[in-house]
VOGU-3710 file (C-alpha; in Angstrom, 3 decimals, decimal comma):
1> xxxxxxxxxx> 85,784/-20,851/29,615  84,617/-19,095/26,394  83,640/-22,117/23,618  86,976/-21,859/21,185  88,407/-24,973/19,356  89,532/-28,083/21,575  93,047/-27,130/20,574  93,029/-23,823/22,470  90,860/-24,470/25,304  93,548/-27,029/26,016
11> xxxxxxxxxx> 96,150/-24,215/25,994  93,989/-22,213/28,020  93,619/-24,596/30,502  96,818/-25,500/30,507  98,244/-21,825/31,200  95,863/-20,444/33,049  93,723/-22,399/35,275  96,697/-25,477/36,117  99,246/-22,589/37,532  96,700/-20,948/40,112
21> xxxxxxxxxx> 95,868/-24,979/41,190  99,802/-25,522/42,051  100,235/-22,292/44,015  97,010/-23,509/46,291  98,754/-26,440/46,849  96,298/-28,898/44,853  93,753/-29,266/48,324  90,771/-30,587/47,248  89,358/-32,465/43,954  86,037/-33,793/44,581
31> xxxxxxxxxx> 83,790/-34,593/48,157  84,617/-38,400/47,717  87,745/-39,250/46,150  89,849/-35,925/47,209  89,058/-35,367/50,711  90,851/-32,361/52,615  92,250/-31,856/55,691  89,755/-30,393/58,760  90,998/-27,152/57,336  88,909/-27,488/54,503
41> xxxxxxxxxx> 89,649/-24,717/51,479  87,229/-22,206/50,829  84,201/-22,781/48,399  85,319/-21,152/45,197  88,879/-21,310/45,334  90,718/-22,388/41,984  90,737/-26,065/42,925  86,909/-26,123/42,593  87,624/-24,259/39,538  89,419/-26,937/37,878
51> xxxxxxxxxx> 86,407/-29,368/39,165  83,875/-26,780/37,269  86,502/-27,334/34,803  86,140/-30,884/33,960  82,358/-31,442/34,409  82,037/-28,223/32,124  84,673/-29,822/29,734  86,151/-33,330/30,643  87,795/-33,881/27,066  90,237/-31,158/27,313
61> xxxxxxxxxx> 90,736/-30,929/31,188  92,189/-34,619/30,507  94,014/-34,245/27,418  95,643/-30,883/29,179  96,554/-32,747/32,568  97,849/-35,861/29,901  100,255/-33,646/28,480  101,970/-32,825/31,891  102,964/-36,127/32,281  105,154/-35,427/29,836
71> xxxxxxxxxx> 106,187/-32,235/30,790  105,783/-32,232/34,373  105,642/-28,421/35,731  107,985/-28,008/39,414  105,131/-27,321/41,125  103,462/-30,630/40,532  105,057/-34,411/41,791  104,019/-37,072/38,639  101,630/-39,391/41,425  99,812/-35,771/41,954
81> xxxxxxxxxx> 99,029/-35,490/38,124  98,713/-39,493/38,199  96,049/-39,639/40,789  93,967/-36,631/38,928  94,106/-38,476/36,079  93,022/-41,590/37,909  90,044/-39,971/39,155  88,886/-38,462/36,056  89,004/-41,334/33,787  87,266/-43,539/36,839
91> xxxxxxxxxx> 84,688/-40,601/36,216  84,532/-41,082/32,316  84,165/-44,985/32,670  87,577/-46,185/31,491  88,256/-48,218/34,427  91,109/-49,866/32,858  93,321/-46,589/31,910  92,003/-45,636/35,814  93,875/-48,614/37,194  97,010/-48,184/35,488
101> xxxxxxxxxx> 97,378/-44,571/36,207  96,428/-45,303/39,788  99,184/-47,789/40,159  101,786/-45,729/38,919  100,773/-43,045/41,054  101,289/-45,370/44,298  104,943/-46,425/42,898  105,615/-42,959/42,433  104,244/-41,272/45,933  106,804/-40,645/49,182
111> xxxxxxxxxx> 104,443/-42,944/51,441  106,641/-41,107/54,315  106,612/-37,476/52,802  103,025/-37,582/51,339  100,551/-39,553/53,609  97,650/-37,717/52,752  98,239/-38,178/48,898  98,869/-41,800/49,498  95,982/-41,884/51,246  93,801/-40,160/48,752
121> xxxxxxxxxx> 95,415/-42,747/45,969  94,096/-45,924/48,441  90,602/-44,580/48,726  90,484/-43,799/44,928  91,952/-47,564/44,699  89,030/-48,398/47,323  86,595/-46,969/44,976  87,953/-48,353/41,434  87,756/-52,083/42,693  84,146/-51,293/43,802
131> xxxxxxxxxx> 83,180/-50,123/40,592  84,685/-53,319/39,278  83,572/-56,003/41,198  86,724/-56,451/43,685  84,406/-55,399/47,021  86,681/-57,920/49,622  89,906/-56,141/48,285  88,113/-52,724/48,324  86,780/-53,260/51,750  90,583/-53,794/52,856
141> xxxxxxxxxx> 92,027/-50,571/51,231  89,324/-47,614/52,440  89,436/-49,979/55,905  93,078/-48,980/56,050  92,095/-45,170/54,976  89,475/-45,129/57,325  91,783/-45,611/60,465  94,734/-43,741/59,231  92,204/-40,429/58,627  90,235/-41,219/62,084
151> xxxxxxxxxx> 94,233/-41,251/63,637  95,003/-38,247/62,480  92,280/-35,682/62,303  91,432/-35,747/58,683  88,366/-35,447/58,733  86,648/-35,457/55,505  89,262/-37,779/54,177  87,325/-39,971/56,769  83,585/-38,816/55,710  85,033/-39,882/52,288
161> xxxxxxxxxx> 85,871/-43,105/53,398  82,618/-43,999/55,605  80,853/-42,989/52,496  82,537/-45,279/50,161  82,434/-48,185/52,564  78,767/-47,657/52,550  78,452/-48,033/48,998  80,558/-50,904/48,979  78,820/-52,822/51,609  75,432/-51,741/49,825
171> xxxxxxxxxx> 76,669/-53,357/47,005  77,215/-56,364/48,367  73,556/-55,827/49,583  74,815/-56,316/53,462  72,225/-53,287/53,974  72,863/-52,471/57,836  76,231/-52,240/57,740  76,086/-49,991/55,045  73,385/-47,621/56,927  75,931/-47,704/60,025
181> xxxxxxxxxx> 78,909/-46,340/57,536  76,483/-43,716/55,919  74,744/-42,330/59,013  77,775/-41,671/60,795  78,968/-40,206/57,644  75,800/-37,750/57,714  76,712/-36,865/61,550  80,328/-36,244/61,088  79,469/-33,827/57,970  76,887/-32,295/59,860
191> xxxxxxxxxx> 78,641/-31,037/62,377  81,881/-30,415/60,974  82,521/-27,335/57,931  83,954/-29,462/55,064  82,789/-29,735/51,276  80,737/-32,805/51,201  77,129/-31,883/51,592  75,688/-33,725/54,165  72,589/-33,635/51,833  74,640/-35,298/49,190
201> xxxxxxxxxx> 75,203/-38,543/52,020  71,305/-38,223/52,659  70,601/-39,093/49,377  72,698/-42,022/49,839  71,332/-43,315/52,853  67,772/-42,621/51,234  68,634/-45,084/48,675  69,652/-48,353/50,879  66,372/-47,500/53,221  64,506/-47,622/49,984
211> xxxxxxxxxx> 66,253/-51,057/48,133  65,199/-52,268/51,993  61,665/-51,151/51,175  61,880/-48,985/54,839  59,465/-45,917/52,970  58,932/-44,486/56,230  62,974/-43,977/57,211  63,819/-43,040/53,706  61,430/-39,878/53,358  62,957/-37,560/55,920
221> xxxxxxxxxx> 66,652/-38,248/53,972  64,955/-37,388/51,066  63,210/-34,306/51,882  66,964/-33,077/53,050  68,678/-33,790/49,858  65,404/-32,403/47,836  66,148/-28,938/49,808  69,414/-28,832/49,114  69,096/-29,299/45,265  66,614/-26,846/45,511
231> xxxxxxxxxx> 68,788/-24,405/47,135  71,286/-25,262/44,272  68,891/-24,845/41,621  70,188/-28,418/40,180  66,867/-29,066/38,520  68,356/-32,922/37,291  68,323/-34,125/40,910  65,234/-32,572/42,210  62,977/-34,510/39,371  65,015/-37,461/40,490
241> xxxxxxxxxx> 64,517/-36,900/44,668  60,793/-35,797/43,688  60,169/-39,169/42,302  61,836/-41,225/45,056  59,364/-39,370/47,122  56,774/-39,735/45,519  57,449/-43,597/45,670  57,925/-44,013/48,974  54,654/-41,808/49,695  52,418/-44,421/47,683
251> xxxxxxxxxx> 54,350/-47,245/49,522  53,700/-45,469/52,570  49,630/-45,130/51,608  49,749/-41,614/51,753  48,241/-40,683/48,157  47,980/-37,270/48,422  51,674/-36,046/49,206  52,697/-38,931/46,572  50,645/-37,226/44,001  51,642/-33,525/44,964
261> xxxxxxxxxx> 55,310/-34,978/44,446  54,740/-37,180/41,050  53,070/-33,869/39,537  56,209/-31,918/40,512  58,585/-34,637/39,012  56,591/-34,824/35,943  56,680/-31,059/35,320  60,232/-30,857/35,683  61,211/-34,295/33,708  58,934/-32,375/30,734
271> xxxxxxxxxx> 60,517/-29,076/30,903  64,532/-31,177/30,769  62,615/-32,903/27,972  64,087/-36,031/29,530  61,708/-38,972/27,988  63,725/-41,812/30,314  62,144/-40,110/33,656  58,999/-39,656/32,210  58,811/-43,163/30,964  59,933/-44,266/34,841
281> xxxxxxxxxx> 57,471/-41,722/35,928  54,437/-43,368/34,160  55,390/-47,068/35,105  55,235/-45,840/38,545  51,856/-44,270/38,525  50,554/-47,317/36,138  51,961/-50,141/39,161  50,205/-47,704/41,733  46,566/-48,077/39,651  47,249/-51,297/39,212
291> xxxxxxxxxx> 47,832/-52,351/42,965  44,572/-50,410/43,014  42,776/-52,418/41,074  42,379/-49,473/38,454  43,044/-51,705/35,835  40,935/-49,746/32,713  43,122/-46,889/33,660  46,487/-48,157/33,978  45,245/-49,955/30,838  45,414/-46,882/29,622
301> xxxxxxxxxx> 48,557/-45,677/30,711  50,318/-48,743/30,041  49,196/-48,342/25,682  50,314/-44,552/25,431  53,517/-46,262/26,807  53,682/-48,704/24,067  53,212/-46,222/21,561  55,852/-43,926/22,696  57,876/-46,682/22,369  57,287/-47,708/18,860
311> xxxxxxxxxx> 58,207/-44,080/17,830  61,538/-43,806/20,114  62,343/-47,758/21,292  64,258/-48,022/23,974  64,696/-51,448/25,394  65,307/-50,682/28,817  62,013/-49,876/29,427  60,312/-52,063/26,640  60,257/-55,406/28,151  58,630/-53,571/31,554
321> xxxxxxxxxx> 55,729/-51,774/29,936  54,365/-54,662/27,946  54,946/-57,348/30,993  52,992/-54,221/32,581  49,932/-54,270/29,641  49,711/-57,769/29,343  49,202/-57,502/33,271  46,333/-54,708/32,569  45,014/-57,063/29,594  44,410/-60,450/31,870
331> xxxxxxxxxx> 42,833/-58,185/34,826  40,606/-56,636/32,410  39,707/-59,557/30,743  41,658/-60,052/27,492  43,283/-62,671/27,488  44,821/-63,339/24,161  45,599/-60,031/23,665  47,569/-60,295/26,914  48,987/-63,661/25,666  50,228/-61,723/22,785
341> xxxxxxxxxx> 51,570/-58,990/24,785  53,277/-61,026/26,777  55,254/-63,213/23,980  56,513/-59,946/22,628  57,931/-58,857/26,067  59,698/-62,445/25,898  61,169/-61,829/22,509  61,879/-57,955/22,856  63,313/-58,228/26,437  66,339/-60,524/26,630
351> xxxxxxxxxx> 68,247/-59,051/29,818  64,769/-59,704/32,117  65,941/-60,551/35,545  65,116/-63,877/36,737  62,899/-62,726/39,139  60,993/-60,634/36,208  61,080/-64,278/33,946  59,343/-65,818/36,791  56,600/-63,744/37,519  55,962/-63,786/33,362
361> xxxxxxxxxx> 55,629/-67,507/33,592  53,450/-67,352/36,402  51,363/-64,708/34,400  50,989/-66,964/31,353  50,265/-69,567/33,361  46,884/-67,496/34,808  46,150/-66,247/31,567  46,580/-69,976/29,808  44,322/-71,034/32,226  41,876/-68,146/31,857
371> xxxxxxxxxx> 41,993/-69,417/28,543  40,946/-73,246/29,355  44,059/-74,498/28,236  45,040/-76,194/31,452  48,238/-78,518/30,283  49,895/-75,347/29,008  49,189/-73,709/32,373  50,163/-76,431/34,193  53,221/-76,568/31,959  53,948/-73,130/32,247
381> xxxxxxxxxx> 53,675/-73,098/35,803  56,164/-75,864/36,931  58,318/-74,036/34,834  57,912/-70,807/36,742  58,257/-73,403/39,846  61,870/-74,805/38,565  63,021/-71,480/37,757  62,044/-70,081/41,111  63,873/-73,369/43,068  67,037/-71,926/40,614
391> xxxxxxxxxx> 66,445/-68,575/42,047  66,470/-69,678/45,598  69,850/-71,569/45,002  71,307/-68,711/43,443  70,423/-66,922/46,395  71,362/-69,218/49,156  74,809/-69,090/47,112  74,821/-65,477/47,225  74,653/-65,505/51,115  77,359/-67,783/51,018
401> xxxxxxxxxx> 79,434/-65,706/49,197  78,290/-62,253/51,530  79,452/-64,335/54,454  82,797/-65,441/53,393  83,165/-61,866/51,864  82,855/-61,190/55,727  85,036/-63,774/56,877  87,620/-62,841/54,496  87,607/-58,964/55,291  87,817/-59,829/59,209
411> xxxxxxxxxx> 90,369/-62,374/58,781  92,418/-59,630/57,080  91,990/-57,308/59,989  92,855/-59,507/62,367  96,005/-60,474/60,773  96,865/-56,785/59,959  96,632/-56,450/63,924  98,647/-59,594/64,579  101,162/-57,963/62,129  100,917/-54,478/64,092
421> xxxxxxxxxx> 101,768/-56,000/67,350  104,603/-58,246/65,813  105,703/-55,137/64,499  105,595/-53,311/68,016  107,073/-56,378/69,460  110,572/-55,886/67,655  110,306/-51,922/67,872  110,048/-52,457/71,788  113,075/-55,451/72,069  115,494/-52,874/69,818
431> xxxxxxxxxx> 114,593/-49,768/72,424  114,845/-52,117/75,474  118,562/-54,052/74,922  118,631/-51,248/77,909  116,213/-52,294/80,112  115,777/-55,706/80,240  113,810/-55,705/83,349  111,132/-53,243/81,270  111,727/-55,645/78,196  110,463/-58,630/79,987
441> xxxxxxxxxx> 107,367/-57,143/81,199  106,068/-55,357/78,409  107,133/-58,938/76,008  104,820/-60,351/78,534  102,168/-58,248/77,703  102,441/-57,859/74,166  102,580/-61,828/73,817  99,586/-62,183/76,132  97,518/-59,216/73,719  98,832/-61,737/70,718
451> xxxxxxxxxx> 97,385/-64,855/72,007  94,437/-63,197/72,736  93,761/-61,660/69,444  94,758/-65,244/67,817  91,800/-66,752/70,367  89,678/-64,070/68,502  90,929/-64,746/65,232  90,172/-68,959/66,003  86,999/-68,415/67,592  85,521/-65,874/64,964
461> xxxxxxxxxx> 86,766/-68,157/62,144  84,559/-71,395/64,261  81,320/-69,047/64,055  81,503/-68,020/60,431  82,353/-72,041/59,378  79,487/-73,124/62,038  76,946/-70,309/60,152  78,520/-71,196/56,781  77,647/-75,231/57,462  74,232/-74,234/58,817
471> xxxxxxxxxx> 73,299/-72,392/55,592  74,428/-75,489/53,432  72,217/-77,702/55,256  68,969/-75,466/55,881  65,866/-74,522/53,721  66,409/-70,242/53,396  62,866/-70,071/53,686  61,081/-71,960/56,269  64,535/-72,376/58,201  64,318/-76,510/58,228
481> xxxxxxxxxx> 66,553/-78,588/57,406  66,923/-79,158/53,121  65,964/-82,029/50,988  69,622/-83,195/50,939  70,600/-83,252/54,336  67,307/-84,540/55,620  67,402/-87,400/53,414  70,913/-87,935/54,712  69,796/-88,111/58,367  66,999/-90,501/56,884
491> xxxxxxxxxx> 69,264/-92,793/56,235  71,385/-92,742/59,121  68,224/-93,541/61,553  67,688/-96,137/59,302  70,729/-98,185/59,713  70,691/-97,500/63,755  67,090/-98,847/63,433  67,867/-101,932/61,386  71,045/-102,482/63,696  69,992/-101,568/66,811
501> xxxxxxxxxx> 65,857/-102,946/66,443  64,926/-99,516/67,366  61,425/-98,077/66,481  61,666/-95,149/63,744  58,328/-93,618/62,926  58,286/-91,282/59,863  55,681/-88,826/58,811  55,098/-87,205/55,301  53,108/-84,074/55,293  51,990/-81,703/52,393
511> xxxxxxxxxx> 49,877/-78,242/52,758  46,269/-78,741/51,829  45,357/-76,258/48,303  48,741/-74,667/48,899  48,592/-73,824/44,560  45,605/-71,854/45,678  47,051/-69,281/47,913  49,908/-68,770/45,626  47,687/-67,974/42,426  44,703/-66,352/44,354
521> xxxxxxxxxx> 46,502/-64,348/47,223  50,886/-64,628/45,355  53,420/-65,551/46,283  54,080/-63,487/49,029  51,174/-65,106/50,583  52,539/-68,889/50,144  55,889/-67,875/51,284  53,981/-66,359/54,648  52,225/-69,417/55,009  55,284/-71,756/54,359
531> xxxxxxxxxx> 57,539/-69,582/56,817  54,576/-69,609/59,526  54,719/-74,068/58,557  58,367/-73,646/59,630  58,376/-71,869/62,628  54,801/-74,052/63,853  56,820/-77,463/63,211  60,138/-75,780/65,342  57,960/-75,145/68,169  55,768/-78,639/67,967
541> xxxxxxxxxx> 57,969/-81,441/68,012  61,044/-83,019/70,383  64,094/-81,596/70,195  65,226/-84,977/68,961  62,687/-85,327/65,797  64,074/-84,320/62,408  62,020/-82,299/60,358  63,054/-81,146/56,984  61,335/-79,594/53,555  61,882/-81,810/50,637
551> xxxxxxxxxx> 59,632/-80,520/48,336  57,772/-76,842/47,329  55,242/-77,547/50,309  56,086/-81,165/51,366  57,854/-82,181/54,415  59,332/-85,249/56,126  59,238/-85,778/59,767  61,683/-88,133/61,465  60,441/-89,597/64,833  63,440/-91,524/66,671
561> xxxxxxxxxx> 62,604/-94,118/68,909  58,576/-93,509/68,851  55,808/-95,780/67,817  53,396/-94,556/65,425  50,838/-93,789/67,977  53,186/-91,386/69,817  54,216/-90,266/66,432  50,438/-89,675/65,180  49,419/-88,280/68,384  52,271/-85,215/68,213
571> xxxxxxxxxx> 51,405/-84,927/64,090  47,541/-84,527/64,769  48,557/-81,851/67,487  50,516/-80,168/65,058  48,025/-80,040/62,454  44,967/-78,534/64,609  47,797/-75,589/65,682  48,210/-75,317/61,866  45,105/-74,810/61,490  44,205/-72,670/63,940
581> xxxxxxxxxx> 47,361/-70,248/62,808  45,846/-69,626/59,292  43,391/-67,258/60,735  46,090/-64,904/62,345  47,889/-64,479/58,766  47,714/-60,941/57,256  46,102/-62,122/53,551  42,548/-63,485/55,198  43,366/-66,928/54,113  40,956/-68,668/56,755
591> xxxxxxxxxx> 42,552/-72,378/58,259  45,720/-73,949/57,107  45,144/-77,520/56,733  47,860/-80,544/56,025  47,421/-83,776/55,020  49,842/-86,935/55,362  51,046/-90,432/55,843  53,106/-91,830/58,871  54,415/-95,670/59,292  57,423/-97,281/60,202
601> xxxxxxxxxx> 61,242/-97,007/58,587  62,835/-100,418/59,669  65,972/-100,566/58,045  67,907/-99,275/55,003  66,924/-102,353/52,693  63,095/-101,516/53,277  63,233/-97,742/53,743  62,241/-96,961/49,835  59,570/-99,197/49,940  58,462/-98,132/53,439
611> xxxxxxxxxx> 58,530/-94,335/52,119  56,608/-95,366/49,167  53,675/-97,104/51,563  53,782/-93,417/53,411  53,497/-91,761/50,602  50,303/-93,526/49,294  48,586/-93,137/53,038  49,157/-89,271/52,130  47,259/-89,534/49,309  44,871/-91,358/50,777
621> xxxxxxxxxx> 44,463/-88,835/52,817  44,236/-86,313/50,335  41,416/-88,178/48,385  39,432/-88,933/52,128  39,124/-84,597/52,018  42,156/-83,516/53,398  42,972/-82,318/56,915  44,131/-85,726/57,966  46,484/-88,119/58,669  46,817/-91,612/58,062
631> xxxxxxxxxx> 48,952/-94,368/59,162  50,069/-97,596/57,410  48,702/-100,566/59,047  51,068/-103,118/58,092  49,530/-105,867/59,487  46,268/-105,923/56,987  48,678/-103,318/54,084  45,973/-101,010/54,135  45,741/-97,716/56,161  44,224/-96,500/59,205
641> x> 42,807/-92,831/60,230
//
């Protein structure tokens, strides 16, 4: 379409390329949203002209298709033009105007007369409440598209939908389910002719193995969905598949191919002239030198950064490159200057993530101290601590929310079959006022298929409330029980013990130099050691002691009926397997040592003070050298080895 005033390519559009579309029948609008039949039309027919149409002029394609609402032509029903209209403003962003055409397209649309329309108009419905944040509802509607395509043959109507319940599910970060949806997606389109590149679902799949940080399974997607933009000359999406390779290569350790690939990427983002990917292009190689320990050189990298961004700021990127340099400045040595750096990343960067806020604090809190100004560091840091706690809350509440999400969707399934066979149930008792005998028997059999499916239904609903109490009551990380539930159980032995005279040993433990492996080896390292803690006290004690985390690395054991020299005897076990189970640990950290206190709990009026006399032998223990564990004598108040 020649460039002539908006005006008359809206004319033109109107008159020429809209009246070839109706006599084709209106087949096929994009590989997602407007899947075909398994008679799929042929590559360059006019409906994939009037896709060319809109992504080579989406102002007029809409205002010409807005027009026919008005003046509806005979070849085309009003949800038709409603659901095109749908999809292209879902396209342009306006979600809202989306939604409203999209529901007067399903009030308008013979359900009986035009399935596969109505179909379409549920998966583009599927897709808009993804895009805005309504993933349980959106789950139900392309769940319902999924079967009715699978039922009757359609079959990239059903790629479509497997692709978009991907998404959704990646969204909702449940990452295996959405793999499942995507690789059968990939299969189906690989072995069936239809217009959605399987390349295109490659690229998808790519993605979620990637967010998983599997490098390995996401380079052979890649390389596919490189090829095929090759093939297509689409120069846009090979920069972007040449840099997801090149990541994964340098995750993978193989430097060479992820250098052959970053050089290609780079080439390519400098002939589109597009600064964004050669910003992201730079970060990557300056995170690479710096996991390296090149620090003078991604030094360097990270200061031609900044001052591309003092002569065309963009704060997306901002906030990364000078957390980056102030990074480079500590490692090299220069530590106010990466003080500095990193205040202005604070003030310049106000959408950080919380996880990028953290690791800043935890930054200033090295370089403060690199600087001899302990208090701040120590300031800084239990800062960083809080907000991390925060994090894992928000977290724990997040897989709350994924589970429900997944209660909710097969709650809704399961009463969508219980509706079917109620449904079937009065079909079969009008067609068998004829045949009683028949009636009887196949009421018997339909009632027995209900009961089971409600059995289903009661027993699914028991596992996701059993998982959903679990997860309020357990530490995410080391897979004990949490402060506030093993406080709770605390209590409870404490009243059977002051009731009942029963002996209640408890036990407070805390990781020797556990600060140390966090700022010398990270994080990653202390959460590996506190996981390995976990799974060591799981395997060490009686089924019937209570073990919790109450603190960042302190601990409560709960002995019922033992003495203390039972109790002492399992804890000093325990802490020589500890200790033997640092030297397996991938970061070279050498033995794992605890310290802590044990004594008696013999009632709830004495507990706090009892705790208090534990907590003191733990110290004591801690100021003896570590690596032991002492018990209150009460006899003399003073504390025994």
């Amino acid at each position: 379409m020649p460039e002539y005033p908006l005006k008359q390519r809206r004319i033109a559009f109107k008159n020429n390329i809209l009246p070839v579309v109706a006599a084709t029948g209106l087949i096929f609008m994009s590989s997602c949203a407007f899947a075909a039949p398994a008679q799929v039309s042929a590559p360059d027919d006019a409906v994939i002209r009037v896709i060319k149409s809109f992504h080579q002029h989406p102002q007029e394609t809409v205002l010409g298709l807005e027009e026919m609402l008005d003046d509806v032509l005979p070849e085309y029903t009003p949800a038709t033009i409603q659901y095109l209209l749908s999809y292209f403003y879902m396209k342009l962003g306006d979600f809202s105007r989306s939604e409203s055409l999209l529901e007067q397209g399903l009030e308008n649309v013979d359900q009986v007369g035009e399935p596969l329309l109505y179909h379409r108009l549920l998966l583009q419905k599927s897709q808009l409440y993804e895009k805005t944040e309504r993933q349980v509802l959106a789950l139900h509607y392309v769940a319902a598209v999924s079967e009715w395509a699978q039922q009757h043959t359609v079959t990239q109507l059903y790629i479509g939908a497997l692709m978009t319940e991907g998404l959704i599910q990646q969204s909702l970060q449940n990452r295996e389910a959405a793999l499942t949806k995507l690789i059968i997606a990939h299969r189906i389109a690989s072995e069936n002719a239809t217009q959605i590149p399987p390349a295109h679902i490659a690229g998808l799949i790519a993605s979620v193995f990637q967010q998983a940080e599997q490098y390995d399974n996401a380079l052979p997607y890649l390389q596919e969905a490189l090829e095929f933009a090759v093939s297509r000359h689409n120069r846009v999406n090979q920069q972007n598949l040449l840099h997801k390779l090149a990541l994964s290569h340098f995750a993978t350790g193989d430097e060479i191919a992820g250098q052959r690939y970053f050089d290609e990427a780079m080439t390519i983002a400098r002939e589109l002239a597009d600064k964004n990917a050669q910003v992201e292009l730079q970060l990557l190689d300056a995170d690479r030198l710096m996991k390296k320990k090149a620090y003078a050189e991604a030094l360097a990298i990270y200061r031609e950064l900044v001052l591309i961004q003092e002569i065309l700021p963009s704060e997306q990127y901002y906030g990364d490159i000078l957390r980056g340099l102030s990074n480079a400045h500590y490692h090299t040595g220069n530590f106010g200057t990466a003080l500095d750096t990193l205040a202005r990343a604070e003030t310049i960067s106000a959408s950080a993530t919380p996880k990028e806020m953290i690791e800043s604090r935890i930054l200033e809190s090295r370089i403060q101290a690199a600087l001899g100004n302990y208090g701040e560091a120590y300031q800084t840091l239990e800062d960083a601590r809080n907000k991390q706690v925060k994090r894992l809350n928000e977290i724990s509440a997040e897989k709350l929310f994924k589970l429900q999400t997944l209660f909710d969707v097969d709650k809704k399934s399961q009463e969508n079959a219980a509706l079917k066979a109620m449904t079937k149930a009065q079909e079969l008792r009008i067609k068998t006022e004829r045949q009683r005998g028949f009636f009887m028997i196949s009421a018997l059999v339909l009632l027995f298929s209900l009961c089971v499916a409600l059995v289903i239904l009661q027993k699914k609903r028991a596992r996701y409330q059993h998982k959903l109490e679990q997860i309020a009551m357990t530490d995410s990380l080391t897979s004990l029980l949490n402060r506030q539930h093993t406080f709770k159980l605390l209590e409870e032995q404490a009243d059977i013990a002051g009731a009942c005279g029963k002996k209640l040993a408890v036990a407070l433990l805390d990781i020797d130099l556990f600060k140390q492996v966090n700022d010398n080896f990270g994080h990653a390292a202390g959460d590996e050691v506190l996981r390995t803690f976990g799974a060591l006290v799981r395997d060490n004690f009686r089924k019937t002691d209570i073990t919790g985390r109450i603190g960042g690395e302190e601990f409560l054991l709960i002995f019922p009926d033992a003495d203390i020299t039972e109790a002492k005897a399992a804890t000093d076990k325990f802490r020589a397997t500890l200790k033997a189970a640092g030297n397996a640990l991938p970061y070279a950290l050498g033995p794992l040592t605890v310290s802590g206190g044990i004594g008696y709990v013999t009632g709830p009026d004495t507990m706090a003070a009892e705790l208090e006399a534990i907590d003191k032998a733990l110290y004591q223990a801690k100021e003896k050298g570590r690596d032991a564990i002492i018990a209150v004598d009460k006899s003399t108040d003073g504390f025994t080895v």
